[in-house]
N, C-alpha and C positions, 0 to 999 in steps of 0.2 A: 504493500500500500504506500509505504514513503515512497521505494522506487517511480509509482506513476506519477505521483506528487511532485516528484522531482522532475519528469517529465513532461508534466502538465506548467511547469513553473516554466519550463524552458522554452517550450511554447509558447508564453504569455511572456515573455522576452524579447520572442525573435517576432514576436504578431506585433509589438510596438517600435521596435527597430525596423521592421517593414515598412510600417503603417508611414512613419513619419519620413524615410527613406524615398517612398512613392509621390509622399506630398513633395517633398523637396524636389525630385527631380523632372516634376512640371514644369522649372522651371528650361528644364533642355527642348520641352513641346512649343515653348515659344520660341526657340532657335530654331527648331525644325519648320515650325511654319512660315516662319520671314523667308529660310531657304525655299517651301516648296512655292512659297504664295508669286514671287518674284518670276515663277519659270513659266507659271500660265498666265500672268499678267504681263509680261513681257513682250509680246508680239501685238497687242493691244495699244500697250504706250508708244511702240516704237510707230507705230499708224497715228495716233493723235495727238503727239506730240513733232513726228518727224523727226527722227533723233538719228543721227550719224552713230558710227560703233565706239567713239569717245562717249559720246555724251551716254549713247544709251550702259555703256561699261561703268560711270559715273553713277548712274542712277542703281543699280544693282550693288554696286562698293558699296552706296554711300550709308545705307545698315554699317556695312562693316568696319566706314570709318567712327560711326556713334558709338558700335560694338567696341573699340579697341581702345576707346578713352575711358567709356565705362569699365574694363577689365583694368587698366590703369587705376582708376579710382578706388576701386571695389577693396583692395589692400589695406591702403590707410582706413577708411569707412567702416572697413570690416573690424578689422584690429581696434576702433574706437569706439563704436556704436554697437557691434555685433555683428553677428553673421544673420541673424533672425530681422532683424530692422533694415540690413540691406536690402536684403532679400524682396521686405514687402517695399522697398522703393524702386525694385528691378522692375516690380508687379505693376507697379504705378505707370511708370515709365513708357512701359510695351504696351499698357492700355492708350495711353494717352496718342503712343507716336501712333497706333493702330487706326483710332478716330482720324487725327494729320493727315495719312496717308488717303483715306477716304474720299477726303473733300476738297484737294486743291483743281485749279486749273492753268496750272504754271509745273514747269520742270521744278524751279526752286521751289515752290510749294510741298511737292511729294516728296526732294532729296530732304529739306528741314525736317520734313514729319517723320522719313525712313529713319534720320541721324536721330533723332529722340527715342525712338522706339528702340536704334541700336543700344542707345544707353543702357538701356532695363536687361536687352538679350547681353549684354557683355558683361554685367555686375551678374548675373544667372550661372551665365557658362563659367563664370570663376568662382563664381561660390557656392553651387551646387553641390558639384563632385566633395568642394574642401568640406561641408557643412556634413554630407553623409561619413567622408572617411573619416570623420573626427566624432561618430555617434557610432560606427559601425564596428563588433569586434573583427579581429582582425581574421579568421577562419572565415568571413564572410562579406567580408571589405571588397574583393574585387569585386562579387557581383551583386553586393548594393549600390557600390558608384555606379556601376554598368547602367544600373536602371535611368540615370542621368542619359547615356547616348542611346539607350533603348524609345525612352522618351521622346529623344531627337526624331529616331525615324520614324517614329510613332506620328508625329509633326507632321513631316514631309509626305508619310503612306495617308494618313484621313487628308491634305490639304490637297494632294494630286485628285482626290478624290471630289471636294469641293470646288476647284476649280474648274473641272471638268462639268458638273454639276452647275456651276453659275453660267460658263461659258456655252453651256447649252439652252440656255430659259430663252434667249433671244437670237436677234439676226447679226450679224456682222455688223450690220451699225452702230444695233444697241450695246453689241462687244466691247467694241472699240471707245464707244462714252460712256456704258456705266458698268459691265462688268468688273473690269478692273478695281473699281470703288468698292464695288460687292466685297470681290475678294481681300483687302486689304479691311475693310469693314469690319468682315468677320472673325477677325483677330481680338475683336475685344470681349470675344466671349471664354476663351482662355484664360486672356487677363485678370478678367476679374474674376472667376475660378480660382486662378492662383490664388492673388490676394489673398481672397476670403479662408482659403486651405490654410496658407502657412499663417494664419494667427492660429492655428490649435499645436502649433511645434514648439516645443525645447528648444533655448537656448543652447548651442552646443557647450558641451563640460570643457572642454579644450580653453575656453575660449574665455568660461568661466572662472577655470583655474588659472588665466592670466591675469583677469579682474581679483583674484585675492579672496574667490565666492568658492572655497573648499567646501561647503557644508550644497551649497544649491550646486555645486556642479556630482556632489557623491549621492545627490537625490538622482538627478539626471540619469546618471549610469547606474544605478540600482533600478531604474525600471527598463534599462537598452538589456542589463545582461544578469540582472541579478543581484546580490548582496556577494556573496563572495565574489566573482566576477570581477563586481565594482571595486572592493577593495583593495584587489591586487592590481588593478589598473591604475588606480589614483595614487597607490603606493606608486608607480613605476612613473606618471609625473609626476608625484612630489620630488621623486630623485633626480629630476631634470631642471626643477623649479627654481634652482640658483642660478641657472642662467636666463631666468626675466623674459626682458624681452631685448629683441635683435634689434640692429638697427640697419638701414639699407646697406650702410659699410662694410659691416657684416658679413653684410649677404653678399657682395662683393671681393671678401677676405677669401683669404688660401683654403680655409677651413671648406667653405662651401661654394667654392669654384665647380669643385665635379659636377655636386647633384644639381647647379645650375645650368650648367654645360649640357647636360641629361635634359631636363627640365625644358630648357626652349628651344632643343634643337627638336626634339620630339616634336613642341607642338611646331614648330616651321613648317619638319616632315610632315604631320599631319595632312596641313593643307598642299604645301607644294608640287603632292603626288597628283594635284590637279581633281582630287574629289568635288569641291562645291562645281568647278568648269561643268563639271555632268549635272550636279544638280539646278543650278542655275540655268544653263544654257541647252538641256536636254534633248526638250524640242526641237531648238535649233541646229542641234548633232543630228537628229536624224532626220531632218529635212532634205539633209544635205545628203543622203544617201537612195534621196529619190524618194520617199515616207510621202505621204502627205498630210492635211493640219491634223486629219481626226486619227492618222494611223501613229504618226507622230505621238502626239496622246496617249494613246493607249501603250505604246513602248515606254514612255515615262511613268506611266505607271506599272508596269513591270520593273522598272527601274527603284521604284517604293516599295513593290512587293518584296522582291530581293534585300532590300535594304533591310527594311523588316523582321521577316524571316531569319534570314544569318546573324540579324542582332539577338535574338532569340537562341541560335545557338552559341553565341559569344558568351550570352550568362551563363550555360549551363557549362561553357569550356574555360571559362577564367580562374577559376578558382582550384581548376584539375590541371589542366596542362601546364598553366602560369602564365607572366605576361613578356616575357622576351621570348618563348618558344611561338606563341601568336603573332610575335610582330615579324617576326624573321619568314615565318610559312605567309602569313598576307603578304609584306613586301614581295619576295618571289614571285606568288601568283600573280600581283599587280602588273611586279615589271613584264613579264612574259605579256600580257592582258596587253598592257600599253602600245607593245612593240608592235604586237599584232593587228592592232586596230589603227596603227599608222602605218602599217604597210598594207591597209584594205583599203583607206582613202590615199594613199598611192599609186594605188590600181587606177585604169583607165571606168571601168565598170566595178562601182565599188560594191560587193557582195551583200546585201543589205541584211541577212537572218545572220551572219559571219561575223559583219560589224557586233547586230546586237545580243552574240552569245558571248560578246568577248568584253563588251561594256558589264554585262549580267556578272561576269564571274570575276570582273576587275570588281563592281562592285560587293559584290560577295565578299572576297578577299577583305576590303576594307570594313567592313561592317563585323566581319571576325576580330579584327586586328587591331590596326589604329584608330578605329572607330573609336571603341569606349576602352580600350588598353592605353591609350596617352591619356585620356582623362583622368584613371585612374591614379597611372603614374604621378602624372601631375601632383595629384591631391595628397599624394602618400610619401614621396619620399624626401618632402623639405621638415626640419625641427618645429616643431608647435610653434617656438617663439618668432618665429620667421616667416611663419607658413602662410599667410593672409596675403602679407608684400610677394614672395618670393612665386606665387601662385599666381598673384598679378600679373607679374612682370612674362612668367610663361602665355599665360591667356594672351596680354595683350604684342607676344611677339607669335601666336596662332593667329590673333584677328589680323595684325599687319599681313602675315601671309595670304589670308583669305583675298583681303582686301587687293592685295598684288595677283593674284593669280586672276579676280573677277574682274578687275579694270583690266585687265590686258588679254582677255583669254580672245574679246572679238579681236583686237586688233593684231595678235599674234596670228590670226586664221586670215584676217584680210592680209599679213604682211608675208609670213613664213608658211602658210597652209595649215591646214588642218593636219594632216600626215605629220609636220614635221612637231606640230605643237606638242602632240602627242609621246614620241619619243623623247624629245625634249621630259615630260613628266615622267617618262620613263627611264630614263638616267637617271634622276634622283631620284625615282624608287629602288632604283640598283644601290646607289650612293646611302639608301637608307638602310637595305640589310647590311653593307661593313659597317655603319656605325653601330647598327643595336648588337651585330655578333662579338666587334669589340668591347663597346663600352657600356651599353647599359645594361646593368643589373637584377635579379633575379625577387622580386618584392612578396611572390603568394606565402603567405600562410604567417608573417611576420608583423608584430604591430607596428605600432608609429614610431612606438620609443627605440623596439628593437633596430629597426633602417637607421633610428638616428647613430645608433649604438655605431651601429656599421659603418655610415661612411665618415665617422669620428676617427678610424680603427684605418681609414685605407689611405 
């Protein structure tokens, strides 16, 4: 009878370290949706706005330049206000830029409202992942952060969905002036979803036990993992607790050069393997293959369903195989993917079911991999006292990449082809398995303090 007790406790553990895990990583559903909203509105604006492939490149970044200030900020913010109070300003945010976006009749109109709304998506994408790996024990850390990029495509898969759905109510007229509005519209019902969610969350203990609230942060983790659980976790920060807090210097010192170096080059890699190019510009990829607008369509959302799905299998492989064994077998499969799909639009007659088995299993690959495996890393392997800033500075050198990849991905195709853009992303997916096989490090099954333990020791 104690045994099921004991069982039944353990349950009522992992059902609240769930519960608040899911709520948090809503916040990657608004990243997903910006990404998928942008791919079916996009041939819309470029019609009634007339937008050259600068301008229209401009308007698709320009989320990502809000995004990459807001991950900027979200450090200091977090570290002083909390990670729970960010949060519901990220919530704010993405509502408000969501409305913006809705109702201008200017380019600058929809870039200001996109850049507001990126604020909210880029305070999310950085403190999502940190807010779970710092509530989460550590047997199960990979794949509660996961749920953050599970989220993502969770986004993109129902918004290809609604897109599709708005862009069919009317005629090409009414597309062109009000669908668009529709779709960006309907972003504020997430929004305010979030919000209202993350007022029922804990403050995280991490974050607590920097504030000097040892008693509210040992309540915190007594209801994530337990009463013993908890004690010997708070026992293992309190032995970290002399060293306070970091300061950017710091984070900059000899000491934690490595897991910095780890930190943003992952998130670089992330984007620069040319992922959002597919999501963003999807449609446009397979236009180009001779597709047409409705068949187009439906290949993009294969392109969500796949995404979906293998995120799916990511949770149930992160935590088993580990996260450098995923990133090493994604990158491979990518680069192969990549090479291949620039030497189909090479071709004179570019193979069109060819092109899109080889886009499906690039994105495959990534939805195993560095999908939600850099997020997690991210979240996991800087010191508590550091982690808020040092999580930043990785977020906002992943938005900068985004941002670089999606303002140039049209003008790389109008300048150097499609074909060669491609291999181009292909190189650095190459370039990205010798970095993870040499340098970065092996995080399953290990707590916060233990990683810290480690790269103290290397």
């Amino acid at each position: 009878m104690q045994q099921n007790r004991s069982r039944s406790g353990r349950q009522s553990f992992k059902r609240y370290v769930t519960i608040y895990s899911v709520i948090a990583a809503i916040g990657g559903f608004l990243f997903g949706y910006d990404t998928a909203v942008i791919s079916g509105a996009i041939g819309f604006l470029k019609t009634r706005f007339d937008m050259d492939s600068g301008l229209l490149g401009w308007t698709v970044s320009s989320l990502i330049v809000g995004a990459a200030i807001g991950a900027a900020l979200s450090g200091s913010s977090s570290d002083r206000f909390g990670r729970k109070r960010t949060l519901l300003a990220a919530a704010a945010l993405f509502t408000v830029g969501s409305i913006g976006s809705a109702v201008p009749d200017s380019v600058a109109g929809l870039v200001a409202a996109r850049m507001i709304g990126g604020l909210g998506v880029g305070m999310a994408s950085t403190l999502t992942p940190l807010y779970i790996a710092e509530i989460a024990p550590a047997r199960h850390r990979g794949r509660l952060v996961s749920y953050y990029q599970f989220a993502v495509v969770t986004g993109i898969f129902v918004t290809f969905f609604i897109n599709a759905a708005i862009a069919g109510i009317g005629d090409d007229r009414w597309d062109v002036e009000y669908a668009w509005r529709w779709m960006f519209g309907f972003g504020v019902v997430p929004g305010v979803l979030y919000f209202a969610l993350l007022l029922a969350l804990p403050e995280s203990p991490r974050w607590l036990m920097k504030q000097k609230r040892e008693v509210d942060a040992l309540e915190v983790l007594e209801k994530m993992n337990g009463k013993e659980a908890a004690k010997e976790e708070l026992h293992e920060m309190l032995r970290l607790k002399d060293e306070d807090v970091g300061s950017i210097r710091e984070l900059f010192g000899r000491s934690l050069r490595l897991p910095l170096i780890v930190g943003v080059l992952l998130a670089v890699f992330q984007q620069m393997i040319g992922i959002n190019a597919i999501m963003y510009y999807a449609p446009e990829i397979f236009k180009q293959t001779g597709a047409g607008t409705n068949a187009a369509l439906v290949q993009t959302v294969l392109v969500g369903v796949v995404n979906f799905a293998f995120t799916l299998v990511a949770l149930w492989l992160i935590d088993r195989v580990g996260r450098r064994s995923l990133l090493l077998i994604g990158a491979c499969l990518m680069t192969v993917s990549l090479i291949v799909v620039g030497i189909c639009f090479r071709a004179e007659s570019v193979p069109v079911y060819v092109v899109l088995f080889f886009i499906l299993l690039y994105v495959a690959a990534f939805a195993v991999s560095f999908g939600p495996v850099v997020w997690v890393m991210i979240a996991e392997i800087f010191p508590t006292r550091i982690r808020g800033r040092a999580t930043a500075i990785a977020s906002l050198c992943l938005w900068a990449a985004d941002f670089a990849v999606s303002q140039t991905f049209p003008m790389l195709v109008d300048s150097i082809g499609t074909a060669s853009t491609f291999w181009m992303f292909g190189a650095i997916a190459a370039a990205a398995i010798v970095f993870c096989a040499k340098v970065v490090p092996e995080t399953k099954g290990k707590s916060l303090e233990q990683i810290e333990r480690e790269w103290s020791s290397r």
